[in-house]
C-alpha positions as CSV (number, residue, x, y, z in Angstrom):
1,X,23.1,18.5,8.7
2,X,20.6,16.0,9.8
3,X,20.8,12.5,11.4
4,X,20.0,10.9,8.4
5,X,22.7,12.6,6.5
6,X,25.8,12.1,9.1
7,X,27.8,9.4,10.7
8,X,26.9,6.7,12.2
9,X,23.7,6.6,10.2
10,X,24.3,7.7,6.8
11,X,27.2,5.4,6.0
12,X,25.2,2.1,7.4
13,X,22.4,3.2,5.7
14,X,24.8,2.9,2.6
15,X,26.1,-0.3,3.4
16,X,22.6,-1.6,4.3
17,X,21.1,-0.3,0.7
18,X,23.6,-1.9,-0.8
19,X,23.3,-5.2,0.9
20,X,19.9,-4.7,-0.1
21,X,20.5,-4.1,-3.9
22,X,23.0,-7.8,-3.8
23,X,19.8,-9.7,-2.1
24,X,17.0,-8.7,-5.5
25,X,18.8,-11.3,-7.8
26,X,18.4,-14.1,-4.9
27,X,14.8,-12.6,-4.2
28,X,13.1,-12.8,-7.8
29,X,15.0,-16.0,-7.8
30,X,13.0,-17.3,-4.6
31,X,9.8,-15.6,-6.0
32,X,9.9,-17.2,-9.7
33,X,10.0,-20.5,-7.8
34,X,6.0,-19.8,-7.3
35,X,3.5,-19.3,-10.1
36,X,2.3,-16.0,-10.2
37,X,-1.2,-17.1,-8.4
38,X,0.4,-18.6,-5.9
39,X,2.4,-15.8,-5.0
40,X,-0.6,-13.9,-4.6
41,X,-2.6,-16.0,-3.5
42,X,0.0,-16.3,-0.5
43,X,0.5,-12.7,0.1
44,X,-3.6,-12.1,0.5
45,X,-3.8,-14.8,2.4
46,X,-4.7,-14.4,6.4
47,X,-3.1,-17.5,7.4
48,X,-0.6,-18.9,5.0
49,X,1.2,-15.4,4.9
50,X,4.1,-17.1,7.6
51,X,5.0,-19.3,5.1
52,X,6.0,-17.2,2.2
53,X,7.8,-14.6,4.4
54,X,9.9,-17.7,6.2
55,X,11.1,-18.7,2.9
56,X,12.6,-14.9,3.0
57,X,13.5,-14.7,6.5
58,X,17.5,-14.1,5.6
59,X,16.6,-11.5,2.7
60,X,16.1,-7.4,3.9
61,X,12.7,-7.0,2.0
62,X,13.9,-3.3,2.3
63,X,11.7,0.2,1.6
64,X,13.6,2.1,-1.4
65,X,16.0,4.6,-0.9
66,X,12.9,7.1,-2.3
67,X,10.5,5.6,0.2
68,X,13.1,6.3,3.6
69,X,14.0,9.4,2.4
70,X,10.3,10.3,2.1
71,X,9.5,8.2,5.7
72,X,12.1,10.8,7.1
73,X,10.4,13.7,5.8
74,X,7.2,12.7,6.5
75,X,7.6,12.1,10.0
76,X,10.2,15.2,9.9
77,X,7.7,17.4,8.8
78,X,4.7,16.3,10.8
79,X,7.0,16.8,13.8
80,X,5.9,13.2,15.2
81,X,6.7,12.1,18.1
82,X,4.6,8.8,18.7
83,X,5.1,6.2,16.0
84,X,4.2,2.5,14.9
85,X,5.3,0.2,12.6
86,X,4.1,-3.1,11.2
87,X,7.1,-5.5,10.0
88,X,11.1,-4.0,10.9
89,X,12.8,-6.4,8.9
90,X,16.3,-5.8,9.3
91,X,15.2,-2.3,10.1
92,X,15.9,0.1,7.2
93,X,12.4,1.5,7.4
94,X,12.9,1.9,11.0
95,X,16.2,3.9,11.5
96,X,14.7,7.0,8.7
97,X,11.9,7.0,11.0
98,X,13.6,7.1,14.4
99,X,16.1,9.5,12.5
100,X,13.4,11.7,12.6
101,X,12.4,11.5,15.6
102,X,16.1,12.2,17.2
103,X,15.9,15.0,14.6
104,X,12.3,16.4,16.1
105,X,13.8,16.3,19.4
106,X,13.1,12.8,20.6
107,X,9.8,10.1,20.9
108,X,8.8,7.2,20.9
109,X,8.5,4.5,18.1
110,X,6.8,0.8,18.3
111,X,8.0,-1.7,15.6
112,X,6.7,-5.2,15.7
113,X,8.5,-8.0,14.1
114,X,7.3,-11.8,14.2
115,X,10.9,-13.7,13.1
116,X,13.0,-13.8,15.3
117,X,16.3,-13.5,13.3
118,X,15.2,-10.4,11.9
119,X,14.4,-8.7,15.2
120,X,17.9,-9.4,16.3
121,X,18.8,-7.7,12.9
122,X,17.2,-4.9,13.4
123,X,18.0,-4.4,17.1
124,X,22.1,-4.3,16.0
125,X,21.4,-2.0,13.1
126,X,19.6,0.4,15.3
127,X,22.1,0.0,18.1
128,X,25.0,0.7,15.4
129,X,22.6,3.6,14.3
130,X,22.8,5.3,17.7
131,X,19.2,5.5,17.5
132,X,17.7,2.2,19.9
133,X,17.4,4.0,22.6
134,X,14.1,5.4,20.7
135,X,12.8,2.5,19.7
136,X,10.5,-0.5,21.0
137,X,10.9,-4.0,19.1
138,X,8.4,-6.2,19.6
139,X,9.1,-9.8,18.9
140,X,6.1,-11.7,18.1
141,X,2.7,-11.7,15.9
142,X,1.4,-8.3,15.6
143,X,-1.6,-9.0,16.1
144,X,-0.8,-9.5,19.9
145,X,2.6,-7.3,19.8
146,X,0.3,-4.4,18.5
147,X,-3.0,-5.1,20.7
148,X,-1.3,-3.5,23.8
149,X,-0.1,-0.4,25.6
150,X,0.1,2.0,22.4
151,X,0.5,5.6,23.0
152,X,-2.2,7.6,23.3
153,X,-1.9,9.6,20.3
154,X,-0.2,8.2,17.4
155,X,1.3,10.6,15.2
156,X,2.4,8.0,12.2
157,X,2.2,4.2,11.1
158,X,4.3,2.2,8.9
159,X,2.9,-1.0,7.6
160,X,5.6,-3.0,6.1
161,X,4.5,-6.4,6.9
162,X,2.4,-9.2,5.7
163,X,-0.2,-7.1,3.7
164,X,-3.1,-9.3,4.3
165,X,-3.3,-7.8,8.1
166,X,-3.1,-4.4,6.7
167,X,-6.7,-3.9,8.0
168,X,-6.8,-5.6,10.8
169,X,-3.1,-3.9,12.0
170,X,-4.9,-0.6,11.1
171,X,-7.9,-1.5,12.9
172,X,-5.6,-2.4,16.1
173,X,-4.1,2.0,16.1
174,X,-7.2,3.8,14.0
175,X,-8.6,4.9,17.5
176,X,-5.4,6.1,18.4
177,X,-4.4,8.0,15.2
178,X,-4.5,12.1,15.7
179,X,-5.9,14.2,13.2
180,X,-3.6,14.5,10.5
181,X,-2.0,11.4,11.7
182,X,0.2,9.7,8.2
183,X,-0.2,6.3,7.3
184,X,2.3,5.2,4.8
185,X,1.5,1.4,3.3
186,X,4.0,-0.3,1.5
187,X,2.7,-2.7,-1.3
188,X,-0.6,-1.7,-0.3
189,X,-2.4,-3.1,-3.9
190,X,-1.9,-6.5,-2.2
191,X,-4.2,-5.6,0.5
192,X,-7.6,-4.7,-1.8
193,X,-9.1,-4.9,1.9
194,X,-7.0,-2.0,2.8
195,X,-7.5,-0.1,0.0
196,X,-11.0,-0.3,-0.1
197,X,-11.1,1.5,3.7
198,X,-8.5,4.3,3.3
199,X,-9.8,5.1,0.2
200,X,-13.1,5.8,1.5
201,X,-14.2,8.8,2.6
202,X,-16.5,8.0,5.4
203,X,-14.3,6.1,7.2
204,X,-12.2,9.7,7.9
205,X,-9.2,9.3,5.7
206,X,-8.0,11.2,2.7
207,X,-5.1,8.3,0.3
208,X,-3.8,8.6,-2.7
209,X,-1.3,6.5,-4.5
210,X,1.8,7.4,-4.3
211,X,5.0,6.5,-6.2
212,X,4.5,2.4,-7.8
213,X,4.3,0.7,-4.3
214,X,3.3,2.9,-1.7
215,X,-0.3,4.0,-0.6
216,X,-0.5,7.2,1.9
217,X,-3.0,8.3,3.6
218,X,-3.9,11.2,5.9
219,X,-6.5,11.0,9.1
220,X,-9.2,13.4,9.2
221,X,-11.1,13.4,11.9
């Protein structure tokens, strides 16, 4: 048995899924409202990014039940200990990650989270969790929130979060990443930015599509 797979976690990970699943309707609802360019244009872009995400600032915007089981095992099976994240939402992402870490025997993970509803979301999902006590939120743009006091070695990052800071978010931890260190991007093909570095090899990282929505990546050197 695992933390991810008994009480209190398992059934609020249920409860939250499910929640989840009741929010798509209202979210393609809120997303049809904008022309397909616009959308995109708002998700690329560097400043106007705030205001598509605070017309979703009551909606999960959750990973898939695929992508946290596969967070867990990722960060199970690298036996991380020191871990970031870029945009907790109402912190689905983060509890399989710190269930992973309470299952390797404890560490360290940094989430960053600019609205401030959705931090206080997160904190009482991770509190009902039993897992807060492993995990920094960090209210604010992460930009700042992510600029400062970072472990030393960083094991695995998350980014979750407006994907037209994808680089500079990875630019912020890419001294800090270990060899071998994971780096999971969700909705990466929004970031072409991104994409273009990870899937480069002379800038030191092996990526490869994974799933319809997720881009992972390895560290090299």
């Amino acid at each position: 048995m695992t933390t991810l797979t008994t009480t209190p976690l398992a059934p609020l990970l249920k409860r939250l899924f499910e929640e989840a699943d009741a929010s798509q309707a209202e979210l393609e609802t809120a997303a049809a409202d904008l022309a397909d360019e616009e959308r995109t244009r708002l998700m690329r872009s560097r400043t106007e990014y705030r205001y598509l995400y605070a017309r979703l600032k009551h909606m999960p915007l959750a990973v898939s039940r695929e992508t946290g089981a596969l967070l867990y095992m990722l960060a199970r099976s690298s036996r991380a200990r020191n871990i970031v994240e870029f945009g907790t939402s109402f912190g689905i992402s983060t509890l399989h990650l710190a269930a992973a870490l309470r299952d390797n025997g404890g560490g360290h993970l940094i989430t960053s989270e600019f609205e401030p509803s959705k931090a206080a979301r997160a904190r009482h999902n991770l509190t009902t969790g039993g897992l807060i006590d492993l995990v920094e939120i960090r209210e604010g743009d992460a930009l700042q929130t992510l600029s400062i006091d970072l472990p030393e070695t960083i094991d695995l990052v998350l980014l979750d979060g407006a994907k037209s800071l994808y680089p500079e978010i990875l630019n912020l931890v890419e001294s800090r990443l270990r060899p071998g260190a994971i780096i999971v991007a969700d909705n990466a093909d929004h970031s072409p930015d991104y994409l273009a570095h990870v899937r480069s090899p002379a800038n030191g990282y092996l990526s490869t599509p994974f799933a319809e929505d997720v881009e992972m990546s390895a560290r090299l050197g």
